[in-house]
C-alpha positions in Angstrom: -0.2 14.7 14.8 -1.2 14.0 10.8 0.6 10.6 9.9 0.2 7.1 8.5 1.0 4.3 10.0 1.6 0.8 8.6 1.1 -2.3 10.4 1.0 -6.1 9.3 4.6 -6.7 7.8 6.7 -9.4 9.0 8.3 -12.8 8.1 6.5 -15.4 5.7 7.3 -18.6 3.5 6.6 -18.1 -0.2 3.0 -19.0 -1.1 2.1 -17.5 2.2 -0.4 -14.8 2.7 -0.1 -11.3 4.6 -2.3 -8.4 5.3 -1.1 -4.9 5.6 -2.9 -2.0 7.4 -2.3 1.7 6.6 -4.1 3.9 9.7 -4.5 7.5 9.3 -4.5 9.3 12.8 -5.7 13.0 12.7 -7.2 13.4 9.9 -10.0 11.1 8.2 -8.9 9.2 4.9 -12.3 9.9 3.0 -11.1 12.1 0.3 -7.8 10.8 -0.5 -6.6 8.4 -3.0 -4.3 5.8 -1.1 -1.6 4.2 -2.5 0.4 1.2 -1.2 4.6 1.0 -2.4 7.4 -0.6 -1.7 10.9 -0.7 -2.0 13.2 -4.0 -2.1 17.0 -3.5 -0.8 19.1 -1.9 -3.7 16.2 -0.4 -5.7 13.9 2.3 -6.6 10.6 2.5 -5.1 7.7 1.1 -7.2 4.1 1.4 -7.1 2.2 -1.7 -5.8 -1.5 -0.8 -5.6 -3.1 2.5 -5.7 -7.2 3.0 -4.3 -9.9 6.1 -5.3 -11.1 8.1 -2.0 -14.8 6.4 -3.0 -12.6 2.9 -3.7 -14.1 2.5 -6.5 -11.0 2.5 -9.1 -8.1 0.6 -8.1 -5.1 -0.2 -9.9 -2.3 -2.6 -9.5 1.4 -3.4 -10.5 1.4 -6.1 -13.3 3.7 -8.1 -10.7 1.7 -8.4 -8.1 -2.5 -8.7 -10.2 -4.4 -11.3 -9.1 -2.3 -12.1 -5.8 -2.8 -8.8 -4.1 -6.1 -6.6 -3.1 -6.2 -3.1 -2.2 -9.6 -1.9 0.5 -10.5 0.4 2.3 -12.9 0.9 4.9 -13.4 4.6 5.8 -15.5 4.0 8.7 -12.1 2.9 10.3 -10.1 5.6 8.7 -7.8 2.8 7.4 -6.7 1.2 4.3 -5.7 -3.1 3.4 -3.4 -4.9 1.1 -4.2 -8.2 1.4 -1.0 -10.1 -0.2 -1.3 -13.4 -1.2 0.8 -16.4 -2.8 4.0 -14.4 -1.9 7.1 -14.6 -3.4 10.6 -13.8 -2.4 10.8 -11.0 -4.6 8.0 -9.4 -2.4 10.4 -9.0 0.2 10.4 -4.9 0.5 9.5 -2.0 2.5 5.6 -1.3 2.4 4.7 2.1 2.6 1.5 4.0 2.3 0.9 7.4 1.0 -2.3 9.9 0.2 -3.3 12.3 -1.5 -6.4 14.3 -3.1 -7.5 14.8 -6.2 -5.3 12.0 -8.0 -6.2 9.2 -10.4 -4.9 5.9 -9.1 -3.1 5.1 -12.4 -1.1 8.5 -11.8 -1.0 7.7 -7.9 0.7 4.6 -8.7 3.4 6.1 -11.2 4.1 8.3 -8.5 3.5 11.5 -10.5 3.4 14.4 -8.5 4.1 14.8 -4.0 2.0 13.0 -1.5 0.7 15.0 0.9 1.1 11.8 3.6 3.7 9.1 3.9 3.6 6.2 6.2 6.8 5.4 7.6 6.5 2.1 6.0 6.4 -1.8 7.6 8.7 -4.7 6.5 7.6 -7.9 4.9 9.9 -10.6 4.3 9.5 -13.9 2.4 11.7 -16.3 2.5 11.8 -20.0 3.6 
């Protein structure tokens, strides 16, 4: 079966740190640019951090730059976001996606379908 799946979400106090994990499972990750989103309760779904297949562009909200940082290791077939100094309005629904042949800016403004979704891992902060 082709899928994503998150791991790494949970509960944290505000200036805490989490790290989310994005596995692919059968098929390898090396040619697609990853993207983590999220969506908070009541609103649209944004784009958090985007990754090239080689990682060498990345690309990040302006609400989350400096705090967050998007890897990948392709030997493991998996993708990070390490989150740190959250803040309650972090609190969302992480989800990754992939897909070839997209620029990371483009990636993150979701333009265009992703060819894989995760089904997407919940991080809470909150004291």
């Amino acid at each position: 079966q082709l899928q994503l799946v998150e791991s790494g979400g949970g509960l944290v106090q505000p200036g805490g740190s989490l790290r989310l994990s994005c596995a692919a499972s059968g098929f390898t990750l090396d040619n697609y640019a990853i993207g983590w989103f999220r969506q908070a309760p009541g609103k649209g779904r944004e784009g958090v951090s985007c990754i090239s297949s080689s990682g060498g562009n990345t690309n990040y909200a302006n609400s989350v730059k400096g705090r967050f940082t998007i890897s990948r290791d392709n030997a493991k077939n998996t993708v990070y976001l390490q989150m740190n100094s959250l803040k309650p309005e972090d609190t969302a629904v992480y989800y990754c996606a992939a897909q070839r042949g997209r620029t990371v800016q483009a990636m993150c403004a979701q333009r265009g379908d992703m060819a894989y979704w995760g089904k997407g891992t919940l991080v809470t902060v909150s004291s």
